[in-house]
SEMAR-637853 format. One record per residue (C-alpha): residue in one letter; y, x, z. Coordinates in steps of 0.05 Angstrom, whole numbers, plus 5000, padded with zeros to 4 digits. Each point is the difference from the previous one (the first is absolute). Layout:
BEGIN
<a <Y X Z>> ...
//
This chain:
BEGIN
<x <8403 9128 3532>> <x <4931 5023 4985>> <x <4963 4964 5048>> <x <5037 4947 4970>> <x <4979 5013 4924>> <x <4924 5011 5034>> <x <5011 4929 5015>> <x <5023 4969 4951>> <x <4955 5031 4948>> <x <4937 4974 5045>> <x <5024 4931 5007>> <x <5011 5008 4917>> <x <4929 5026 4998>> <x <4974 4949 5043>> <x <5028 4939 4947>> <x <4964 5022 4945>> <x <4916 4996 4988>> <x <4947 4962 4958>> <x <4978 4934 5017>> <x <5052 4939 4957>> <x <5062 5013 4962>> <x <5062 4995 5036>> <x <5015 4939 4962>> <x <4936 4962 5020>> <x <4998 4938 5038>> <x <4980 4989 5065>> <x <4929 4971 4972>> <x <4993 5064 4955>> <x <5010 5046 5057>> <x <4954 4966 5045>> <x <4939 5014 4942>> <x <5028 5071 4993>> <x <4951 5047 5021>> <x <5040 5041 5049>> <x <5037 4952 5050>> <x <5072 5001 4996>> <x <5025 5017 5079>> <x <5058 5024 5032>> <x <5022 5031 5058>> <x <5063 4992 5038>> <x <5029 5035 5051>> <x <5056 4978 5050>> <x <5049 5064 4982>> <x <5004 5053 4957>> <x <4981 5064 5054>> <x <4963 5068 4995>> <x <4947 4963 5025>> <x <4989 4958 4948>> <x <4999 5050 4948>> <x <4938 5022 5033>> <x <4979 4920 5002>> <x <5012 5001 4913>> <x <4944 5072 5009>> <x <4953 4954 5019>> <x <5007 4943 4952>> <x <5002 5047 4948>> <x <4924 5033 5018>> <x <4975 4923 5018>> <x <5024 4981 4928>> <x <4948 5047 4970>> <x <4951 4995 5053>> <x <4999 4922 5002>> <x <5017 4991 4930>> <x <5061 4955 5005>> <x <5065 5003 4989>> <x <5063 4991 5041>> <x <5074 4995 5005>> <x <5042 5034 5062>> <x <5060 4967 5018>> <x <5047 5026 5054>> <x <5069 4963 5023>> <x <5049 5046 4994>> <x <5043 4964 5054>> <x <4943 4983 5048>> <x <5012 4933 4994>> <x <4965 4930 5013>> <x <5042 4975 4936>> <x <4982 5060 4964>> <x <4924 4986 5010>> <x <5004 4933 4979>> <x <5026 5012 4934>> <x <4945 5049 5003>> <x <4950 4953 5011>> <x <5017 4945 4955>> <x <5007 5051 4943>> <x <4928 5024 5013>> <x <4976 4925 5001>> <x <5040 4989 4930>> <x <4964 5056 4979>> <x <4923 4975 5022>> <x <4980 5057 5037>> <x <4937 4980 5026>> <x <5009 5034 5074>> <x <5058 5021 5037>> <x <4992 5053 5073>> <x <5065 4989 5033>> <x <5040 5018 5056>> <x <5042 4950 5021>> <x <5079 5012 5027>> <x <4998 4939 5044>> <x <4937 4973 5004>> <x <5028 4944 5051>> <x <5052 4967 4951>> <x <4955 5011 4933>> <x <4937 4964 5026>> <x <5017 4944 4949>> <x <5013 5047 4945>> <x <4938 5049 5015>> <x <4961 4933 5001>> <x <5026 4978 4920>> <x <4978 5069 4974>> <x <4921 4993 5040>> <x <4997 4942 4961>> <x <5017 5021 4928>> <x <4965 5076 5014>> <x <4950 5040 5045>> <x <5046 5023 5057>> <x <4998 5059 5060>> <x <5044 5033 5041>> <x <5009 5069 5018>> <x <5040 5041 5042>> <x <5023 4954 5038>> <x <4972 4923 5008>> <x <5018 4920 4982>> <x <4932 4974 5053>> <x <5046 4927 4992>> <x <4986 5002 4926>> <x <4937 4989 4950>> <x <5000 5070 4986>> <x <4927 5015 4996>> <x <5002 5075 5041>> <x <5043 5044 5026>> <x <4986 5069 4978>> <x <5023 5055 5049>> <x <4995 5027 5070>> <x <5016 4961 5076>> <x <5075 5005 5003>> <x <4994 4988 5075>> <x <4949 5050 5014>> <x <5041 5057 4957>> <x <5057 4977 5043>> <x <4957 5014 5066>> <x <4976 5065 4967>> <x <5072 5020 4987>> <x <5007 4984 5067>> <x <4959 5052 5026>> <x <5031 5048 4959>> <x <5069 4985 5034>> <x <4969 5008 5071>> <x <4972 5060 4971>> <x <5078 5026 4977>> <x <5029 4982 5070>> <x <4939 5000 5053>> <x <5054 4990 5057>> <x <5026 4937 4963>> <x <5073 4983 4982>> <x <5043 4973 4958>> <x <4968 4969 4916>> <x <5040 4979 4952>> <x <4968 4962 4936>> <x <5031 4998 4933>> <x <4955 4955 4951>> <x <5027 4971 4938>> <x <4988 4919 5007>> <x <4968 4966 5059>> <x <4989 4933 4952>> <x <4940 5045 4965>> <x <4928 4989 5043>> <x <4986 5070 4989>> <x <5067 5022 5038>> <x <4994 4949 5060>> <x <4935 5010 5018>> <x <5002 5078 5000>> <x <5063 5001 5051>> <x <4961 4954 5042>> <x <4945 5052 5000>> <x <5044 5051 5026>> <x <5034 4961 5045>> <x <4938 4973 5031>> <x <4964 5069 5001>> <x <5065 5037 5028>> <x <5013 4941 5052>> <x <4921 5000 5023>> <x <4984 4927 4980>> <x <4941 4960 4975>> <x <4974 4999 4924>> <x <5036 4937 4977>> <x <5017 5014 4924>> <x <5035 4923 4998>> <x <5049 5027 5055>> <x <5077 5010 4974>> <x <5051 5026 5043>> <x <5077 4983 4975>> <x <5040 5055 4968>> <x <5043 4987 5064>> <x <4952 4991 5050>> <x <5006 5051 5055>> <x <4932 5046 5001>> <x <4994 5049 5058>> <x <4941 5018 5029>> <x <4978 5062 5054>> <x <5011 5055 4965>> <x <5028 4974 4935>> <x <5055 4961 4967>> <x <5011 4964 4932>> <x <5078 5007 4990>> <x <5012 4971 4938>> <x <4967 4983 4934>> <x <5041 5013 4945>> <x <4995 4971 4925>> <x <5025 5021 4951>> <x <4979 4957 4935>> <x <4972 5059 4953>> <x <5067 5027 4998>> <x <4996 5073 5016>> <x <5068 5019 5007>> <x <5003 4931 5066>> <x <4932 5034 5035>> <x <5034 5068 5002>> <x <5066 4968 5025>> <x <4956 4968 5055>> <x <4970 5058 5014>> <x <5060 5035 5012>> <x <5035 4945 5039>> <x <4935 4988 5050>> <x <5003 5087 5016>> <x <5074 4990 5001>> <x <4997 4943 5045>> <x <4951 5029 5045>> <x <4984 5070 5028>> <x <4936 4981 5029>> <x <4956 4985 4943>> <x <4940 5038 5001>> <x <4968 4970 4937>> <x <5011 4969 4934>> <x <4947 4957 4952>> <x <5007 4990 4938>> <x <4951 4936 4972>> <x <5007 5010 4925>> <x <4979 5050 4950>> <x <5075 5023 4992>> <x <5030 4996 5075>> <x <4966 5060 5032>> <x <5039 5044 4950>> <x <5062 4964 5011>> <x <4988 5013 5080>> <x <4985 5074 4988>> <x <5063 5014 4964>> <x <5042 4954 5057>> <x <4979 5040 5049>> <x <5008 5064 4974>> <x <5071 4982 4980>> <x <5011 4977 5081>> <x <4980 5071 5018>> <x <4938 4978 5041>> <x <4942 5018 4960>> <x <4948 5016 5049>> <x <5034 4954 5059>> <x <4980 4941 4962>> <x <4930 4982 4987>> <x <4981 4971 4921>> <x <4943 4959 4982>> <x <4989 4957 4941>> <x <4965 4960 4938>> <x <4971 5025 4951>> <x <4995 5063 4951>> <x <5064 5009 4982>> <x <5007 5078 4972>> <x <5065 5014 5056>> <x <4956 4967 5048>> <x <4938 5038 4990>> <x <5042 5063 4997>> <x <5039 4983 5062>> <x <4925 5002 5036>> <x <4986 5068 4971>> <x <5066 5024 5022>> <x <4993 4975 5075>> <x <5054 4950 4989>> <x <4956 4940 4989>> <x <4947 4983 5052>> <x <4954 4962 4958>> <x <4999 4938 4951>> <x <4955 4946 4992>> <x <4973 4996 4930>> <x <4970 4950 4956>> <x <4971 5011 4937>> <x <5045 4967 4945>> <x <4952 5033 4944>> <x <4943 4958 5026>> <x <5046 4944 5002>> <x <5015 4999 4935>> <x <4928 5015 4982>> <x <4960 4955 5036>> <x <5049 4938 4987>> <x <4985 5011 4924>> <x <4927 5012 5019>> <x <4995 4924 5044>> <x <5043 4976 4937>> <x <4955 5016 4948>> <x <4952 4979 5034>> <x <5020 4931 5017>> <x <5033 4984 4936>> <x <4932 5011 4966>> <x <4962 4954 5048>> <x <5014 4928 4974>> <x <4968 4961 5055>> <x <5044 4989 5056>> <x <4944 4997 5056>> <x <4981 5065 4969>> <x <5065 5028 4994>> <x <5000 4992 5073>> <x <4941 5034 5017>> <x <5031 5066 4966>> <x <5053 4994 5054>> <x <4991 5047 5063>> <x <4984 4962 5069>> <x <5064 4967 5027>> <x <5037 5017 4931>> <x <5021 5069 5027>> <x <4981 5063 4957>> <x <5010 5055 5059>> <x <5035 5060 4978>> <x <5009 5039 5063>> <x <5065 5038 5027>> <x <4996 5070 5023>> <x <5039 5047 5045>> <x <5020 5060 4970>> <x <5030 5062 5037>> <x <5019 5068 4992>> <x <4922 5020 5003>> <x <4975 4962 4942>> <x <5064 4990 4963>> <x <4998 5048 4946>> <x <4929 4980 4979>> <x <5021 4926 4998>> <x <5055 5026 4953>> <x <4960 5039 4959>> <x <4949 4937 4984>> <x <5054 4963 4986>> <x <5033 5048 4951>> <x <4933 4996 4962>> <x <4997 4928 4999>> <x <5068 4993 4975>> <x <4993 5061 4946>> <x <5048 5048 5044>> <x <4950 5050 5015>> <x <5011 5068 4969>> <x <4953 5017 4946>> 
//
């Protein structure tokens, strides 16, 4: 419950600012001094609390303001009624990340015509969005990858648990792993069928599980796949909250230790697990600079009038790299620790 209040109290935070009156127009705001932005986020997760952090600092560094919204639901229909009450409102710039990029190409394309649009976190490249903001889901996937050949050298038996496979972001990191674990060629466009049959030498790709941002369905599937099978050697978890929900599954089934864990992500369980020598590693973005650097592109393409100029803000291909990063056991703690100060957790 007080992660929760955190939350909410940021995301109040985050509404509020100088720039036009609530009640201005769309005209009025686009004068105001301060652009009117917002950021929105494809869940409401630990790991976008640390996302609202960095909007926060980039609304004092980059003088602008900014709404967070976050579907409590996770859902496509939940972000649209986001979106179209952001556009009622005349925010001048919207960083996204879209549920199901695929089936909201028409939709993403209405808002990049009323407002500046990007995407973080995870991608719409069908769309007008102007840049993604955020690292290679494909290469993290790879690097996780390595980090489950690194749990179980002599291979085995991997089970994935990720919570949508309609979301860019999700697809194209369990291709990564699949493709690193299976030995194949870099080929990010690649997509392998939740039932497709993936065996390689040394290891196999059971079963992907989803389980549709509900908690209480990933730790059922986690408990059905060790149930089901005695010969898994490890379990990934692709989102923020999974790894956790792993941890506790396992420890439950009485084969902590037998079972390898890697995952996404800073999760606190997760980065605790790897101190503890239950987690092997996780591969971590950097959702503060995500929420940061969005606002910072943002501000600085809604004050750039001239389209062919706006352009030339953009980084090369209309990719802002923000790399992912292994962390284990070695350099968990001070990865923590930065992050506690970031997010004002440190001790004082």
């Amino acid at each position: 419950m007080k992660r929760c209040s955190i939350l909410l109290a940021l995301v109040a935070t985050a509404c509020g600012g100088g720039g036009a009156s609530p009640g201005a127009t769309p005209a009025e705001k686009q004068t105001a001094a301060r652009p009117q932005l917002a950021f929105v986020t494809n869940c409401v997760a630990e790991f976008w609390t640390v996302a609202t952090f960095g909007v926060e600092a980039a609304k004092q560094e980059f003088d602008v303001d900014a709404l967070v919204r976050m579907p409590a639901n996770g859902t496509a229909e939940e972000q649209k009624r986001l979106l179209e009450d952001l556009l009622a409102r005349g925010v001048q710039g919207i960083a996204l990340s879209p549920k199901d990029p695929e089936n909201m190409t028409a939709l993403l394309d209405q808002v990049a015509a009323r407002t500046v649009l990007i995407t973080h976190d995870s991608d719409a490249p069908s769309s007008q969005r102007l840049c993604y903001v955020g690292m290679d889901n494909y290469d993290a996937g790879r690097l996780c990858g390595k980090l489950v050949a690194e749990a179980i050298p002599a291979g085995g038996a991997v089970v994935l648990l990720v919570g949508t496979l309609d979301q860019d972001n999700a697809r194209r990191r369990r291709q990564g792993i699949i493709d690193e674990l299976l030995g194949r060629t870099h080929d990010p466009q690649r997509f392998d069928a939740q039932t497709a049959a993936l065996k390689g030498d040394k290891y196999e790709i059971r079963a992907t599980f989803t389980d549709e941002f509900n908690r209480q369905k990933g730790k059922a599937a986690a408990q059905d796949a060790l149930a089901r099978w005695g010969d898994v050697a490890c379990m990934v978890g692709l989102f923020e909250y999974e790894p956790p929900l792993l941890l506790e599954a396992v420890q439950s089934a009485g084969r902590l230790g037998k079972v390898a864990l890697v995952g996404f992500d800073e999760n606190e369980a997760t980065l605790q697990g790897i101190l503890d020598g239950h987690v092997h590693g996780t591969v971590v973005q950097n959702p503060y600079e995500y929420g940061r650097r969005s606002l910072e592109l943002l501000g600085k393409l809604v004050r750039e009038p001239d389209p062919a100029q706006r352009r030339a803000l953009l980084p090369p291909g209309g990719f802002l790299d923000i790399p992912a990063r292994q962390i284990r056991k070695a350099d968990c703690q001070a990865f923590w620790d930065d992050l506690k100060v970031k997010t004002g957790k440190a001790k004082k």
